[in-house]
C-alpha positions, 0 to 999 in steps of 0.5 A: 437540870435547871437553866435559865434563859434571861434577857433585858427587853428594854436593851432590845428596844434601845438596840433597835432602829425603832421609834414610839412617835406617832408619824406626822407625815401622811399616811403610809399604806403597806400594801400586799397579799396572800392566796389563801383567806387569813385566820384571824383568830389566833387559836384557828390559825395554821397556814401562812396567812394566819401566821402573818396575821398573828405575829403582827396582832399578837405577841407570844412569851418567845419569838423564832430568834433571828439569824438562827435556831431556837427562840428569843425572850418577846413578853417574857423577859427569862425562864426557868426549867427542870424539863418539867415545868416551865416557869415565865417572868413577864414584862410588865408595863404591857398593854392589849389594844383595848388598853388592859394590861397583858397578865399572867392570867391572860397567858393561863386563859389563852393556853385555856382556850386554845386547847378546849378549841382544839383547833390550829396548833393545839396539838403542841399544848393539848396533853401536854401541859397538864397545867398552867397557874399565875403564880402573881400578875407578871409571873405563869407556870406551866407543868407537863406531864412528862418532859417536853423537848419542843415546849419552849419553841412550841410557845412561838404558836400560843399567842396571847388573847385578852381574856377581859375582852374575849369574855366580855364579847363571848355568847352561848356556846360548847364551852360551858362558862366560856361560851364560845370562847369568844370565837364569832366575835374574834372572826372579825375583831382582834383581842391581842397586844400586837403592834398593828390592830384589826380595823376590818376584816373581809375574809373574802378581799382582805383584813385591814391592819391599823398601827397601835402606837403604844406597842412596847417594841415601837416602829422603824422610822417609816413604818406603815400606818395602815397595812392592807393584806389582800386575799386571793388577787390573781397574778395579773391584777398584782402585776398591773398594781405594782406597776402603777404603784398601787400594790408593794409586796406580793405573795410568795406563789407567782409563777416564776416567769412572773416573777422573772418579768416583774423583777426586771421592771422599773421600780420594782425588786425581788426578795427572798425568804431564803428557807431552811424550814419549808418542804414542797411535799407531794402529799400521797393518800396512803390511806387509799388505793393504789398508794395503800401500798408502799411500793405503788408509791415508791414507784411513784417517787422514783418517775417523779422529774426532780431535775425539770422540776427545779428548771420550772422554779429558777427566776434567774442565775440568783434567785430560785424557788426551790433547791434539792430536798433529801428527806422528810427534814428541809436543811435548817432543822435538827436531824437534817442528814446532809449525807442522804442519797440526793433524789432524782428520777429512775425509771427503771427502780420505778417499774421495779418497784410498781412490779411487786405493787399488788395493783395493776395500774392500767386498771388503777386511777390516780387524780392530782389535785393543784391548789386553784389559787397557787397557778405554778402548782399546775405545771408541777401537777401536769409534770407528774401526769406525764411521768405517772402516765408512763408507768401506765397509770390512768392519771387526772389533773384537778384544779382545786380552790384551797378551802375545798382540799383543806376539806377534802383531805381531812377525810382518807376516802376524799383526799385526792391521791397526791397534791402539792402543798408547801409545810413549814416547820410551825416552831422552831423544832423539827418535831413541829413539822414532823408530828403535825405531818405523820402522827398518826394521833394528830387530827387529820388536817392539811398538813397530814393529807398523806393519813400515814399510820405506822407504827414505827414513825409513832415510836420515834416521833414520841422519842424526839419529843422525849429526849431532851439531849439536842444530840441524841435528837438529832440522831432520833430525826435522822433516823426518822428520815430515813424511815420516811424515805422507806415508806414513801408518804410523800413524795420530797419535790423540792425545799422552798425558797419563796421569792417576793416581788416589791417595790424600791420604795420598801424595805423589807428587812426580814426578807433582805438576808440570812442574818436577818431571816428567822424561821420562814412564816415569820419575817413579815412583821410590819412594824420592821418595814419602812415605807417611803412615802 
């Protein structure tokens, strides 16, 4: 089957609230902040900050479309596909920072270097795309090796590179007549087309954003010059910025009672990235004793305290950061079983399941790791330490700096036994936040700490990549669910619903209701964002 997707971007411009001008006003200055360090290199990005730093650096074919599932049209303009190739009309007339025009070869080197790198999202490319050709400047094609489902949406994550600059700024490395791709130099510079441009980068304090005002997409009105995304700044300091004026948005992982006091301060206001993609999973090594059997983690998930659990994350009687989880799947995506048993604690099913568990838990320790930069993560953590703790498991709590359980959990043997850490689907596609987290083919990375290996989730993982009926994926994925609820990898705390803190004086529409929310991780866009002065 042939289908054709097309769109008049010039109509999305003239629909748009958005002016090209440079401001003559004084300087706007968006202000906000992040717990892990961003990524700036869009071929190494993978978390929350990187995803900021990308969408607003960089520009993909297809953007998450607003409002509801699937993607819309951003450099390119329409496609076509019979399900093995995928063909792209770009627009034209666009421009990277350093003034070169954006070319279907650019889009060839940057599919090019993101698998070669092998590094962030190229899992959802490597393999699969058996080829990509500039068919002429304003026209590319890939092939694949064999149908594709999640391709389209998996096309939100290929930002496209300058490949003129990159090579002009490459230096000897792995990659043969690509050195090193280019990869010290875009550590600390950007090479994309994006509506603001790096003007410094600290990967310890923060990355410093500057407005490029030729960006094809424009501005809204009061758009900020200069965008400071500040790294790891603990919960006081923001709230002592904000107070005085000097900080507009904070992250997303405040403790709640913080969150609750800010928000009744003068001046200052909550949003919300109402969710539909993002999982709070409590990550079980499976990999290593006890949880190596099933039923040590099944007993596991049944002592975990879903109620006190969703008590700890209410800010008040509108905003909450997390609603109930049934699964595997958060509500917004393809294969959400609606009618799945709700999860709450049972003591009772739990001894059950620890009788038939192969270890004795007295004699059996369990360390819970809490990411250091998240502190609400604590108290989840010591919450399980009192209900494991009664299943007669020796429990310890870790505090941990993110950089050092990203490193930890790469390898089974050094994983702790459970951690706490929010996934978000990566694309529009359930495929892209399932295969990342239970593929047994996937490198180990921060998403799939769990080192699940079955053979069934495998087989049923590759179908709904296969299966290009949207209705028979969706029965794929509820089945695949429920394999997951059987086996207990992690265990499904809560969907998150982030909760910003930010000042009157900026309007965040992203963040401002579900009409104008598009996949999580992908709202803040700083050319939408007004900024009084």
């Amino acid at each position: 089957m042939n289908r054709t997707a097309k769109a008049l971007m010039s109509a999305v411009v003239m629909a748009s609230p958005l002016w090209l001008a440079t401001p003559s006003h004084a300087e706007r200055v968006l202000r906000l902040d992040e717990s892990p360090i961003g990524e700036i290199d869009p071929a190494k990005a993978t978390d929350y900050a990187d995803t900021v730093l990308a969408v607003n650096l960089y520009d993909t074919l297809v953007y998450p479309k607003k409002g509801g599932p699937g993607v819309e049209p951003r450099l390119a303009t329409e496609w076509t596909t019979d399900g093995a190739t995928y063909t792209f009309k770009l627009r034209d007339g666009v421009k990277f920072h350093s003034g070169n025009p954006l070319t279907a070869d650019d889009v060839v080197f940057s599919l090019n270097r993101t698998v070669a790198m092998g590094q962030g999202f190229s899992n959802l490319f490597a393999g699969r795309v058996t080829k990509a050709e500039a068919i002429d400047p304003l026209t590319v094609k890939f092939t694949l090796s064999e149908p594709y489902a999640p391709f389209l949406a998996a096309l939100v994550r290929l930002p496209i590179v300058d490949s003129k600059t990159v090579i002009a700024n490459k230096v000897d490395g792995k990659y043969g007549e690509f050195g090193d791709y280019g990869e010290a130099w875009l550590s600390a510079h950007d090479a994309g087309s994006g509506a603001y441009k790096v003007e410094s980068q600290n990967p310890q304090s923060e990355t410093v954003m500057v407005k490029y005002p030729d960006y094809f997409l424009g501005f809204a009105e009061n758009a900020p010059d200069t965008v400071r995304y500040r790294y790891g700044v603990e919960a006081p300091t923001i709230r002592a910025l904000m107070s005085r004026g000097e900080h507009e948005i904070s992250d997303l992982w405040l403790p709640p009672e913080v969150i609750r006091a800010m928000g009744t301060e003068k001046g200052l206001k909550l949003l919300t990235e109402a969710g539909g993609a993002t999982g709070e999973y409590i990550k079980l090594n499976t990999a290593r004793a006890p949880l190596d059997d099933v039923h040590c983690r099944l007993a596991l998930t049944y002592a975990f305290d879903y109620a006190t659990t969703l008590k700890i994350l209410q800010i008040n009687d509108k905003y909450a950061q997390g609603i109930p989880m049934k699964g595997a799947l958060p509500s917004g995506l393809l294969g959400y079983d609606k009618d799945a048993p709700a999860y709450a604690q049972d003591m009772d099913r739990a001894k059950a399941e620890l009788a038939q568990c192969k270890y004795d838990p007295k004699t059996s320790p369990i360390d819970i790791a809490w990411i250091a930069e998240v502190p609400a993560r604590e108290r989840i953590a010591l919450l399980m330490q009192a209900s494991f703790s009664k299943l007669g498991f020796p429990v310890k709590v870790v505090k941990t700096p993110w950089a050092l359980v990203t490193e930890q959990v790469t390898k089974p043997d050094t994983a702790p036994h459970a951690v706490e850490i929010a996934v978000a689907a990566v694309t529009p596609d359930p495929d892209s936040l399932l295969y990342n987290m239970y593929s047994s083919k996937v490198p180990p990375t921060w998403m799939s700490a769990e080192h699940l290996k079955d053979d069934k989730v495998d087989a049923l993982l590759e179908a709904g990549r296969g299966e290009v009926d949207e209705a028979k994926r969706a029965e794929i994925y509820k089945e695949l669910n429920a394999r997951l609820r059987e086996l207990a990898p992690s265990i499904y705390a809560y969907e998150f619903t982030g909760v910003v803190v930010a000042r009157d004086a900026v309007n965040v529409p992203g963040l401002s209701g579900p009409a104008d929310q598009r996949l999580d991780n992908f709202n803040l866009n700083f050319r939408d964002i007004s900024v009084a002065e």
